[in-house]
VOPAGU-2260 file (C-alpha; in pm, 1 decimal, decimal comma):
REM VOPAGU-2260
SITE   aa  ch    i         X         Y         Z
SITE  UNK   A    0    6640,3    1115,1     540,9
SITE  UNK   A    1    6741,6    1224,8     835,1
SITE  UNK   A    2    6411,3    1366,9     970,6
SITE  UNK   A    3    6262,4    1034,0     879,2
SITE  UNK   A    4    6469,2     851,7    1099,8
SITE  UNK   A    5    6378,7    1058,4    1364,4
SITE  UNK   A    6    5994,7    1013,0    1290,5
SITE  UNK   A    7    6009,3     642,3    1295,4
SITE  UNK   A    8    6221,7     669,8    1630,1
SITE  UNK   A    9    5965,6     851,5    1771,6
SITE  UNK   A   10    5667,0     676,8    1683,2
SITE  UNK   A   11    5797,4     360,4    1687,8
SITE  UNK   A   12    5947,3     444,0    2060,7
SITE  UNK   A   13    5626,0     582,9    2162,0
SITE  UNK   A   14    5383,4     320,1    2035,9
SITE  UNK   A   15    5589,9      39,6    2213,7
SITE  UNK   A   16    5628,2     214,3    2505,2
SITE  UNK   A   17    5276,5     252,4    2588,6
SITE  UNK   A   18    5196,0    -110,6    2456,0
SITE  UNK   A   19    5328,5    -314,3    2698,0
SITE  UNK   A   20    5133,3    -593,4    2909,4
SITE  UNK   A   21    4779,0    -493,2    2739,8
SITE  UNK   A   22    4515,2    -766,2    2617,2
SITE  UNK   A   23    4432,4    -886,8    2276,9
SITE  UNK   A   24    4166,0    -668,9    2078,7
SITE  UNK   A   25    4061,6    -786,6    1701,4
SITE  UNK   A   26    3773,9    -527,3    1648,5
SITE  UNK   A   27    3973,9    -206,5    1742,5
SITE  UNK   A   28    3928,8      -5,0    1418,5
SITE  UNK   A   29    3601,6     -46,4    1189,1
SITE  UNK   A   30    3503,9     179,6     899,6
SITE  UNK   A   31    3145,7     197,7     745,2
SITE  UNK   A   32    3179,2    -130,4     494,4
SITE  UNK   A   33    3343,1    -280,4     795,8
SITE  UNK   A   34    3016,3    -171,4     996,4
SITE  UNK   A   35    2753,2    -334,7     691,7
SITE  UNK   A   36    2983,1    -675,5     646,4
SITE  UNK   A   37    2951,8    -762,4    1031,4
SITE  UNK   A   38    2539,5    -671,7    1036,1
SITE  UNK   A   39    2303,2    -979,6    1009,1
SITE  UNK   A   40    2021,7    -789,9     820,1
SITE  UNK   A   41    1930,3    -892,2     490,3
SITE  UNK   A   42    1925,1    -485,7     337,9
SITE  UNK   A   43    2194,2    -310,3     499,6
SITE  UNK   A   44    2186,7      50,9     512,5
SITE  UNK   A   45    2447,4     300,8     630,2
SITE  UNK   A   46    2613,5     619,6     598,1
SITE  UNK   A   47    2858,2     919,0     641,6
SITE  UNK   A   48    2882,2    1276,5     601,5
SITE  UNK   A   49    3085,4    1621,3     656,1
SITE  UNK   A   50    3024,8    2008,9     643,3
SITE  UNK   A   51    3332,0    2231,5     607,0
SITE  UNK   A   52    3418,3    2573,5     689,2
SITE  UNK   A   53    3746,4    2698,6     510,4
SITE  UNK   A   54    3911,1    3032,2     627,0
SITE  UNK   A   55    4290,7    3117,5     468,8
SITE  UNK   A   56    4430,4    3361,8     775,8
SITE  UNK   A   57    4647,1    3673,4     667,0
SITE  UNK   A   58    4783,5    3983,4     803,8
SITE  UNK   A   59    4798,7    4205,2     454,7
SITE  UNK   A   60    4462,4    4051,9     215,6
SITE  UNK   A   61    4104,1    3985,0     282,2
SITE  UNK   A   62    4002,9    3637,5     180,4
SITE  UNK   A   63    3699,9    3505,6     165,6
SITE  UNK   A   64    3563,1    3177,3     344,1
SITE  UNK   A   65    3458,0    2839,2     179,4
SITE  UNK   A   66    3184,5    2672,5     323,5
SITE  UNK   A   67    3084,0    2334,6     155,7
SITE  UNK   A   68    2870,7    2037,1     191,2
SITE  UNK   A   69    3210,0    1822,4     136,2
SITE  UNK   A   70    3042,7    1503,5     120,1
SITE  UNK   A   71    2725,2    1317,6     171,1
SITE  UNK   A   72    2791,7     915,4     141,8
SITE  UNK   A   73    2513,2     662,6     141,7
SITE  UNK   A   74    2562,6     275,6     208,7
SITE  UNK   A   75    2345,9      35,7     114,4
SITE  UNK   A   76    2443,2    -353,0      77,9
SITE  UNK   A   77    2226,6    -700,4      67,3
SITE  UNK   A   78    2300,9    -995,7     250,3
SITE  UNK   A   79    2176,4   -1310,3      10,1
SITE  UNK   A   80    2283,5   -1590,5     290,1
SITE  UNK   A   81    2539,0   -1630,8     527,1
SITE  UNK   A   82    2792,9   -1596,6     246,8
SITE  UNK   A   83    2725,6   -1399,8     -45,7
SITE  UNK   A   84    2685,8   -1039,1      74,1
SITE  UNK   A   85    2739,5    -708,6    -170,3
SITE  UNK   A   86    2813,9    -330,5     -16,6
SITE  UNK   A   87    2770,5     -23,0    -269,6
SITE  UNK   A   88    2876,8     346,0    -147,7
SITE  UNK   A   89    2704,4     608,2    -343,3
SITE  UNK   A   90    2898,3     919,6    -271,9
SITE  UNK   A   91    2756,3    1309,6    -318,7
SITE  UNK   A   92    3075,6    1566,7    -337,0
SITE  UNK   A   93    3012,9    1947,4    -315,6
SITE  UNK   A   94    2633,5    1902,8    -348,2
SITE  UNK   A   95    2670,5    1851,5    -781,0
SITE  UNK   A   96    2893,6    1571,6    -825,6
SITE  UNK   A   97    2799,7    1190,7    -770,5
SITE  UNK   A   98    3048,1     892,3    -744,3
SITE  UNK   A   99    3021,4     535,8    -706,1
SITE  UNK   A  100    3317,7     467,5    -402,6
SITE  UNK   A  101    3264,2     150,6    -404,2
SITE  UNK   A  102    3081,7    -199,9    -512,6
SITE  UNK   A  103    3121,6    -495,0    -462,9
SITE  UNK   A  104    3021,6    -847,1    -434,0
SITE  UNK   A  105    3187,4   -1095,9    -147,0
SITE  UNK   A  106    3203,5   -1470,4     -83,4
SITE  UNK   A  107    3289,9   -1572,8     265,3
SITE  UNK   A  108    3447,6   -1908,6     227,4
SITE  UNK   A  109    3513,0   -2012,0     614,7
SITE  UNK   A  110    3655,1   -1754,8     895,1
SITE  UNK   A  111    4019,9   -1643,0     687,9
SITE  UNK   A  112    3966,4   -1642,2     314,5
SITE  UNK   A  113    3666,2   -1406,5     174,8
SITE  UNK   A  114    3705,6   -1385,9    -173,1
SITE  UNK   A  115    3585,4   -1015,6    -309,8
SITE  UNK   A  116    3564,7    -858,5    -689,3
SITE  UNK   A  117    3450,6    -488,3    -818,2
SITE  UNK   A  118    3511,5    -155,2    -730,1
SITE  UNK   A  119    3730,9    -124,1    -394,9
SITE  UNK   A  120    3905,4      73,0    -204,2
SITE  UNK   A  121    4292,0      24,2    -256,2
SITE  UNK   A  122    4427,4     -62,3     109,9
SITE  UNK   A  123    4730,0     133,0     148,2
SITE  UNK   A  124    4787,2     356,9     492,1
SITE  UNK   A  125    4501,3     464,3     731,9
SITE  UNK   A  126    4304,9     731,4     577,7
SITE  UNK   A  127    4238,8     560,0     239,3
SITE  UNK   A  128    3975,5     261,8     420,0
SITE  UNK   A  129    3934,7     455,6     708,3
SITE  UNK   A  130    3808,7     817,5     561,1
SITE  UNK   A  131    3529,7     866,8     764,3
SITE  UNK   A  132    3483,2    1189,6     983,1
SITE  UNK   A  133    3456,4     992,9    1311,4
SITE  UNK   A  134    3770,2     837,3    1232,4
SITE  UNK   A  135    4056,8    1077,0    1170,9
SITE  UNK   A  136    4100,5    1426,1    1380,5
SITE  UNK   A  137    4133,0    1734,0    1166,4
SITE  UNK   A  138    3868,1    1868,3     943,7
SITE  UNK   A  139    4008,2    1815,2     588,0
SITE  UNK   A  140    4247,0    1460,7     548,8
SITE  UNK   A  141    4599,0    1434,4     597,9
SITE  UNK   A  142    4839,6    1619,6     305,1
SITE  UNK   A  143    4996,8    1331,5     196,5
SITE  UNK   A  144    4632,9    1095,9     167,6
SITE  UNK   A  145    4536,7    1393,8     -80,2
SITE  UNK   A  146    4886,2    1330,3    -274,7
SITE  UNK   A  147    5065,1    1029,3    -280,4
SITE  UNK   A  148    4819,8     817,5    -158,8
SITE  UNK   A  149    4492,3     968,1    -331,9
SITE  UNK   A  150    4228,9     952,4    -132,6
SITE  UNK   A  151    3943,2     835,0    -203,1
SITE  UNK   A  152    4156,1     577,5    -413,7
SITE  UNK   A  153    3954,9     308,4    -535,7
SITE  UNK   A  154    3930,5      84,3    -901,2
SITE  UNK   A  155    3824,3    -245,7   -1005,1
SITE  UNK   A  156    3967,1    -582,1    -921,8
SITE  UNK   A  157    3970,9    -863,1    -730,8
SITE  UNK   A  158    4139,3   -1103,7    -481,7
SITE  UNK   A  159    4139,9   -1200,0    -113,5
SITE  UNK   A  160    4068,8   -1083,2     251,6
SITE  UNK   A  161    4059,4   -1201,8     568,0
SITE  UNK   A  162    4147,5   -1226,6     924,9
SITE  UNK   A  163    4365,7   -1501,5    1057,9
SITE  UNK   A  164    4259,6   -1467,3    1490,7
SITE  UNK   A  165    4553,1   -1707,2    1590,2
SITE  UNK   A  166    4819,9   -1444,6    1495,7
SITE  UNK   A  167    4601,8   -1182,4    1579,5
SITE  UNK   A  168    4643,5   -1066,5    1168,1
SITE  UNK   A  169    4418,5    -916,0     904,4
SITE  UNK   A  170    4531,1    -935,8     535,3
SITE  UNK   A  171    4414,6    -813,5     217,5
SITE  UNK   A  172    4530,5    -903,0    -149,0
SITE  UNK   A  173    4405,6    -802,8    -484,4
SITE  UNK   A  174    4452,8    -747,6    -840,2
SITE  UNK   A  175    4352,0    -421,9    -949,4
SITE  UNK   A  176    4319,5    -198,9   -1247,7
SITE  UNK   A  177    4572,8      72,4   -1240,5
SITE  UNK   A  178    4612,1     481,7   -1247,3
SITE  UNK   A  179    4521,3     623,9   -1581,6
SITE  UNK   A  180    4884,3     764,5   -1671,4
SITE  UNK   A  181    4817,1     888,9   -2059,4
SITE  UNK   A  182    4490,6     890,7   -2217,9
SITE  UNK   A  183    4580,1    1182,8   -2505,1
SITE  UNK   A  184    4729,6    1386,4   -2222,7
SITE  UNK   A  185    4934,9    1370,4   -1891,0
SITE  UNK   A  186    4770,0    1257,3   -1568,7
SITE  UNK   A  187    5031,2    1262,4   -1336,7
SITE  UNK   A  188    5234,4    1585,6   -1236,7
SITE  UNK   A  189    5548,3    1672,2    -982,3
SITE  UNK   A  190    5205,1    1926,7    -799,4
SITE  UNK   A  191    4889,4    1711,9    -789,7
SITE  UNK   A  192    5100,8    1333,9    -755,5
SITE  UNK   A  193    4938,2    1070,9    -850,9
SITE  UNK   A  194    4579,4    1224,6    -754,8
SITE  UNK   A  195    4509,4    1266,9   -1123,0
SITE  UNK   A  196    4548,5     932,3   -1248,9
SITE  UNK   A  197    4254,2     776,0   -1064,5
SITE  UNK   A  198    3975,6     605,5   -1273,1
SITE  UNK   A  199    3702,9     533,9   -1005,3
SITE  UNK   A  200    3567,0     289,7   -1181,6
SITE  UNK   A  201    3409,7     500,4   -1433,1
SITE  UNK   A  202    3499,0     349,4   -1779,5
SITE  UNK   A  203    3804,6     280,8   -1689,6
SITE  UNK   A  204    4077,9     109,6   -1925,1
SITE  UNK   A  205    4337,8    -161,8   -1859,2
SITE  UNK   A  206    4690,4    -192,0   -2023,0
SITE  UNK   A  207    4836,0    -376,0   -1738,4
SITE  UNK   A  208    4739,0    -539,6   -1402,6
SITE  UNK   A  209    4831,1    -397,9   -1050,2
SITE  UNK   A  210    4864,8    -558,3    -739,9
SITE  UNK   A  211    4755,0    -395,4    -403,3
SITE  UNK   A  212    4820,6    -607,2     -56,2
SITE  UNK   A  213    4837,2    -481,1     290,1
SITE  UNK   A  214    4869,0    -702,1     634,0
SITE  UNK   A  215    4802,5    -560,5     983,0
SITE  UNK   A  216    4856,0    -695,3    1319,4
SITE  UNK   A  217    4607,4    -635,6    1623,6
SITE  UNK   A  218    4766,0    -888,0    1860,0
SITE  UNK   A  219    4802,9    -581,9    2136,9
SITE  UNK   A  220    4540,0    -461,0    2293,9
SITE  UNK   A  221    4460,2     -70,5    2169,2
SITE  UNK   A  222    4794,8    -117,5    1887,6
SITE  UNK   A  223    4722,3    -171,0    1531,0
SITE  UNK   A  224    5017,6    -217,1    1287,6
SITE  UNK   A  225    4980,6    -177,8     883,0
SITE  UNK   A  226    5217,8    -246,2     603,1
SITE  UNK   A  227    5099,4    -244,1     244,1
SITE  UNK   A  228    5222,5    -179,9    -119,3
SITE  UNK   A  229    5101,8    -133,2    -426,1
SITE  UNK   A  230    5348,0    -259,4    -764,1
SITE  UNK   A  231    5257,1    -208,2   -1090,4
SITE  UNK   A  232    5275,6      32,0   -1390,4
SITE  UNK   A  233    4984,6     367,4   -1466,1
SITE  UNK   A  234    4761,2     240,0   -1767,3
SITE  UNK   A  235    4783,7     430,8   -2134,3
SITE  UNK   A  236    4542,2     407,0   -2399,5
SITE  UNK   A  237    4834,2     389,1   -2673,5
SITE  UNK   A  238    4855,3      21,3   -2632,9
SITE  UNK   A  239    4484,8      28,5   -2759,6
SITE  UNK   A  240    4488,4    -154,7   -3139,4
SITE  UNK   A  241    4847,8    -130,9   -3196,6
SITE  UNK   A  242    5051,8    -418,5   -3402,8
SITE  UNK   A  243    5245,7    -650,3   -3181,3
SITE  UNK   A  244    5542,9    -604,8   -3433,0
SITE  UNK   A  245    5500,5    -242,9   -3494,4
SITE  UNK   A  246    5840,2    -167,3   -3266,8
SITE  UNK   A  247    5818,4     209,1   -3292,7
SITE  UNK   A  248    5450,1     245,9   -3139,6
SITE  UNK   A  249    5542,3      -3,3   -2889,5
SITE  UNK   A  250    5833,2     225,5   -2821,2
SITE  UNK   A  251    5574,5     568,8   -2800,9
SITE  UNK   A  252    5325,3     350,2   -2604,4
SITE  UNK   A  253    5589,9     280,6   -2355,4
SITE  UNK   A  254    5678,5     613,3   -2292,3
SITE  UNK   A  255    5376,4     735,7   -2165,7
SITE  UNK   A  256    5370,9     449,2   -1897,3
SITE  UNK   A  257    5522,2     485,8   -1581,5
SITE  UNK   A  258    5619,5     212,7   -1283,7
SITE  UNK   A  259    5508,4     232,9    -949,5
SITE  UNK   A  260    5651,0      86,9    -616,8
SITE  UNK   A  261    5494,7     212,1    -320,1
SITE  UNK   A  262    5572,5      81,9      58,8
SITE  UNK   A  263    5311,6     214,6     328,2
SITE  UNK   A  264    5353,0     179,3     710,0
SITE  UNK   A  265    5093,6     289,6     971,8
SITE  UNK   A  266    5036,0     265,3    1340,6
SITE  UNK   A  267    4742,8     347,0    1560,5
SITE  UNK   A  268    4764,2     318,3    1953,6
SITE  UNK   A  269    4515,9     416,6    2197,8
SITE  UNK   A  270    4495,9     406,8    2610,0
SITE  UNK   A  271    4355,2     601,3    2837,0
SITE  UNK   A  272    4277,3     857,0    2638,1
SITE  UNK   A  273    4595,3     926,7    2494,9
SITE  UNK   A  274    4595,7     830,4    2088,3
SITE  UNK   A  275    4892,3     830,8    1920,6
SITE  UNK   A  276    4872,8     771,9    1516,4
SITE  UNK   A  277    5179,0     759,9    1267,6
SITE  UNK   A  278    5229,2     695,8     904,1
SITE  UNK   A  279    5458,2     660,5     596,1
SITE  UNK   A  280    5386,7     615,7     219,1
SITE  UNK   A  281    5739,8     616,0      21,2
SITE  UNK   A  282    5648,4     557,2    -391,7
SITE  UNK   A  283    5974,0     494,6    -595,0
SITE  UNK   A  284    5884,5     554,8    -986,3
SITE  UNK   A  285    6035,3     439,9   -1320,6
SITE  UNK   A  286    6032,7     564,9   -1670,3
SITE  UNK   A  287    6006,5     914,3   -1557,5
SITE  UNK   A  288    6257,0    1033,7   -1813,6
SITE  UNK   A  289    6057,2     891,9   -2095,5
SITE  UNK   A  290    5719,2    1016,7   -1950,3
SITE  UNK   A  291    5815,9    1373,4   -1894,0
SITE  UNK   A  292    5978,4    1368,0   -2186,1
SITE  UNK   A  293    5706,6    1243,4   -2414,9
SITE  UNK   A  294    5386,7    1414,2   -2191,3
SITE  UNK   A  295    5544,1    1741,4   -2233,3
SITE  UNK   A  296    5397,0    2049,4   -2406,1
SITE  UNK   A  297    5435,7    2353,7   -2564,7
SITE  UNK   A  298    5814,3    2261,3   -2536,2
SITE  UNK   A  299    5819,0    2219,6   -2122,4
SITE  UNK   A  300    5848,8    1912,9   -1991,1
SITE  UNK   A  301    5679,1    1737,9   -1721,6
SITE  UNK   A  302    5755,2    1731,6   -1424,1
SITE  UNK   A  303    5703,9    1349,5   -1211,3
SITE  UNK   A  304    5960,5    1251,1    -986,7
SITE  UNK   A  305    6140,3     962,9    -968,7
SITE  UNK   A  306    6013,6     908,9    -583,6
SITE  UNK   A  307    5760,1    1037,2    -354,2
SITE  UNK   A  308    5791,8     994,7      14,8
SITE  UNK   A  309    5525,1    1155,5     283,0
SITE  UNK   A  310    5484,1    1082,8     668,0
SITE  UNK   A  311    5347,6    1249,3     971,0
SITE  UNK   A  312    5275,3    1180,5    1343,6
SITE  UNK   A  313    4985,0    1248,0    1557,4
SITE  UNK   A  314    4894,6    1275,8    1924,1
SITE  UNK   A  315    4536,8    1341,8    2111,8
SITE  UNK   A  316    4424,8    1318,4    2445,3
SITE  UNK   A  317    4048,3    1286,4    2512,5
SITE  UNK   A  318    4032,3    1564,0    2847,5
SITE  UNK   A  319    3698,1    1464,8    2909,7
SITE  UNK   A  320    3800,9    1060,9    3013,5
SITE  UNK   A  321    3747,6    1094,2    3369,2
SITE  UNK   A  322    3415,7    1272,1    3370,3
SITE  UNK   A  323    3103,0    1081,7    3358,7
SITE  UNK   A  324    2992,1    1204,3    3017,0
SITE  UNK   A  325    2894,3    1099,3    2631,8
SITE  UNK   A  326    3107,3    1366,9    2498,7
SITE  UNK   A  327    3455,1    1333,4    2430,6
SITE  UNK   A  328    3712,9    1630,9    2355,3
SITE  UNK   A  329    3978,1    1538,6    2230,7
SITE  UNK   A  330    4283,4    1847,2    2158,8
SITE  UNK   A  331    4531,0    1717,5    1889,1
SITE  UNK   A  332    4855,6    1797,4    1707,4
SITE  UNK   A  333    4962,0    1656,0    1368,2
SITE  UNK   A  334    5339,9    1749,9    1225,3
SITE  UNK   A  335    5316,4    1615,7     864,9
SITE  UNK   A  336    5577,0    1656,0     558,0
SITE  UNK   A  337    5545,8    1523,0     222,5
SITE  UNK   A  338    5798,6    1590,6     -96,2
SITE  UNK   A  339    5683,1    1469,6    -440,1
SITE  UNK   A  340    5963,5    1557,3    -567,0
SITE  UNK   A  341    6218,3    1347,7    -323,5
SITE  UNK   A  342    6427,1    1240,3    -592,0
SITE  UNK   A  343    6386,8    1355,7    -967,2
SITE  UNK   A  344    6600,4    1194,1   -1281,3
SITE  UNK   A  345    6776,5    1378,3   -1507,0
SITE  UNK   A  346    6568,9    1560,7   -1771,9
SITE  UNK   A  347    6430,5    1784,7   -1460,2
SITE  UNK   A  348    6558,7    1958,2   -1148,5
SITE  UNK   A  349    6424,0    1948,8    -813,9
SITE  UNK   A  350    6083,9    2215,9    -732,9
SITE  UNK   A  351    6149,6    2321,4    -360,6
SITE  UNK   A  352    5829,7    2429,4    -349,2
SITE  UNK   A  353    5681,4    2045,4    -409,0
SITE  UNK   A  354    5869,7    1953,4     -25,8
SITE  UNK   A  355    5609,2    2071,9     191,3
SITE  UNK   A  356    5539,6    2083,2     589,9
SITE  UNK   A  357    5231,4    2102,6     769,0
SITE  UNK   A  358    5140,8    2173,4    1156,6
SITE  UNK   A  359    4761,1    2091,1    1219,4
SITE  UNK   A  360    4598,8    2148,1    1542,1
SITE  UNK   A  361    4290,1    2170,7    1714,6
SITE  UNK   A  362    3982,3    2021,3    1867,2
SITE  UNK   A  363    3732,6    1734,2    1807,1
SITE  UNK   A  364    3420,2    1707,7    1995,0
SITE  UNK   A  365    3226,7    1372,2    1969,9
SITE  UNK   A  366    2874,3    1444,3    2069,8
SITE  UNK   A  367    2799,0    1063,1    2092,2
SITE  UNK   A  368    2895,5     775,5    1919,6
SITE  UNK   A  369    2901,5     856,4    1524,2
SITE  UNK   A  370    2873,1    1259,7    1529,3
SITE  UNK   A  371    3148,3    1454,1    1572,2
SITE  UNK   A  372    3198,5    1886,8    1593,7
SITE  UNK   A  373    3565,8    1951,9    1481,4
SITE  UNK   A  374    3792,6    2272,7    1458,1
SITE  UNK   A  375    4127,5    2338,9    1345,2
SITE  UNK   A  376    4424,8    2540,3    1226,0
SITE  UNK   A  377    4692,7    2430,7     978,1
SITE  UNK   A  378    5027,4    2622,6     920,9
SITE  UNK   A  379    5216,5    2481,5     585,9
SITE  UNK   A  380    5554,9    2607,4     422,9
SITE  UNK   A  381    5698,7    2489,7      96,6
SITE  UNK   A  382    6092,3    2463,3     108,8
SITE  UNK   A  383    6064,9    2754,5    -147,4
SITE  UNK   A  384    5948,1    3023,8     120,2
SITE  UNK   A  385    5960,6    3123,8     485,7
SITE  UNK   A  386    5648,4    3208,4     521,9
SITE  UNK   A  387    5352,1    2938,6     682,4
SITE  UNK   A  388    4998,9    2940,9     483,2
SITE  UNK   A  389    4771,9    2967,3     723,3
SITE  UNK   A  390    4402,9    2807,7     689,7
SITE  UNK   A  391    4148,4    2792,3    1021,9
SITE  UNK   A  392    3843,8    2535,8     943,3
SITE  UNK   A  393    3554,7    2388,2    1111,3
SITE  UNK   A  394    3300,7    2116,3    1030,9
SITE  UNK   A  395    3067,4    1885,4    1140,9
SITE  UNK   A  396    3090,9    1456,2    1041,3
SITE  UNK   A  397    2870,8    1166,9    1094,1
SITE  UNK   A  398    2858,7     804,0    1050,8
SITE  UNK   A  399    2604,9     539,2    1089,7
């Protein structure tokens, strides 16, 4: 707790500091769907991609590289009139394995209410809408958008969105299908989080509804602001055909659900040059007890916490500002620490090696506008060991 106080000091401090007496800016931060909704063409087309190079580092073994067409993303969407618009993402991951990341079908009804229904990204934090090479520094995404916050998290639903230009606010709002908790087997463990449990669309089966909602303020010129949650309970095919007064497979069905509360806070601030970037995700769970209990096998039990909490802060400095040049390089330095096991309840103890922190530095060279070289190094301990894992990586990205 206490090095989270100190993080929100810091960024918070920082952000504000820099903020002051700057003019108002409500386009700051677009991703690719952002890029199709605000084109005027009838077909819409659009796209993004990365190459990565992974190296582990050490002093005693020989390890071989991983080199991987990460992803290959293609965008296409249909304007029908001025209202009625649809944006698809057809996703290619590791060359063999194709995703739909997202469709759906919106209906602007004036300037602050679009209403919007299919398969969407959830909108908590940064990384999660705004995934995109171009848009992030580092070659692979931050720890806890791979954890807590499982990037690329999307499932079906459907609500509101909008921005509201007199206070300088966008919103979101949705109902959502939820994280596939028990399906004949435990999704969700104290190592992977919650990554496990997402459905994508694909088939996917409802027990309960979810609610996602996220507001952000742009009022400052070069400052954006996010919070968002997410409430609801993981989705378990034991509810499937069961009698409504058959109390002891109600009982079973409710053991293999389990609540989630998450709270996400974000800030992005740029001048200069100088970008500063912060975030938080803290997930409170219920029914943990029950789940690990009942999900367990071979005798063990499972192992979910009762809470997840991740955060880390960012700065870069673009070196190449005051020369009269395309190219931007940009050094950066990201502390990050993340802890799926923050608090556990009592049928389980506390993994040290689940608290985790990560230093990532390096370099990202924008060649123009949407294509970007990048290079890093990442040092990460678990709370179990001394010792840093160290992992150098490079990789192209590109968005249009």
């Amino acid at each position: 707790m206490k090095k989270l106080l100190i993080f929100l000091m810091l960024v918070s401090g920082s952000l504000f500091t820099f903020a002051q007496d700057t003019e108002n800016n409500p386009n700051q931060y677009t991703n690719s769907a952002d890029n199709l909704l605000s084109n005027n063409s009838k077909l819409l087309v659009g796209g993004y991609g990365e190459v990565h190079y992974n190296q582990p580092l050490s002093g005693s073994t020989y390890n071989n590289g991983k080199l991987d067409v990460h992803r290959v993303v293609m965008l296409l969407g249909y304007n029908f009139n001025e209202k009625t618009q649809f944006i698809s993402e057809i996703e290619y991951e590791h060359v063999k394995e194709v995703y739909v990341e997202q469709a759906f079908l919106q209906y602007k009804l004036n300037n602050s209410i679009n209403f919007r229904g299919g398969l969407m990204l959830v909108p908590m934090g940064i990384i999660n809408e705004y995934h995109e090479p171009t848009t992030f520094h580092g070659v692979e995404r931050p720890l806890i958008d791979n954890t807590i916050t499982p990037t690329t998290w999307r499932e079906i639903g459907f609500g509101v969105t909008g921005t509201i230009l007199p206070a300088s606010l966008k919103y979101q709002a949705y109902v959502m299908n939820g994280f596939n908790g028990y399906d004949g087997s435990a999704k969700l463990n104290g190592a992977k989080g919650l990554r496990s449990g997402r459905q994508k669309g694909a088939e996917a089966f409802s027990s309960s509804p979810n609610f996602a909602g996220k507001i952000e303020y742009f009022g400052i010129r070069g400052l954006n602001l996010g919070l968002s949650t997410y409430l609801g309970k993981t989705q378990s095919r034991l509810y499937n055909g069961i009698d409504k007064d058959d109390d002891a497979a109600i009982a079973m069905a409710d053991s293999s659900v389990v609540g989630i509360s998450m709270l996400g806070l974000d800030a992005r601030y740029s001048i200069s040059g100088l970008q500063l970037r912060g975030q938080l995700y803290y997930a409170s769970l219920s029914n943990t007890d029950n789940y690990n209990v009942f999900t367990g096998t071979d005798g063990d039990l499972n192992d979910v916490g009762s809470a997840m909490i991740g955060y880390y802060a960012e700065a870069a400095y673009n070196v190449f500002r005051t020369i009269d040049t395309e190219l931007q390089l940009t050094p950066f330095v990201r502390y990050e620490f993340l802890n799926t096991h923050s608090s556990v309840e009592n049928n389980i103890t506390k993994n040290t090696a689940y608290e985790k922190t990560a230093i990532t530095t390096g370099l990202t060279l924008a060649l123009t506008k949407g294509a970007v070289v990048k290079t890093d190094i990442q040092f990460v301990k678990n709370a179990a060991t001394d010792t840093y894992a160290k992992t150098f990586s490079a990789g192209i990205g590109v968005m249009f």
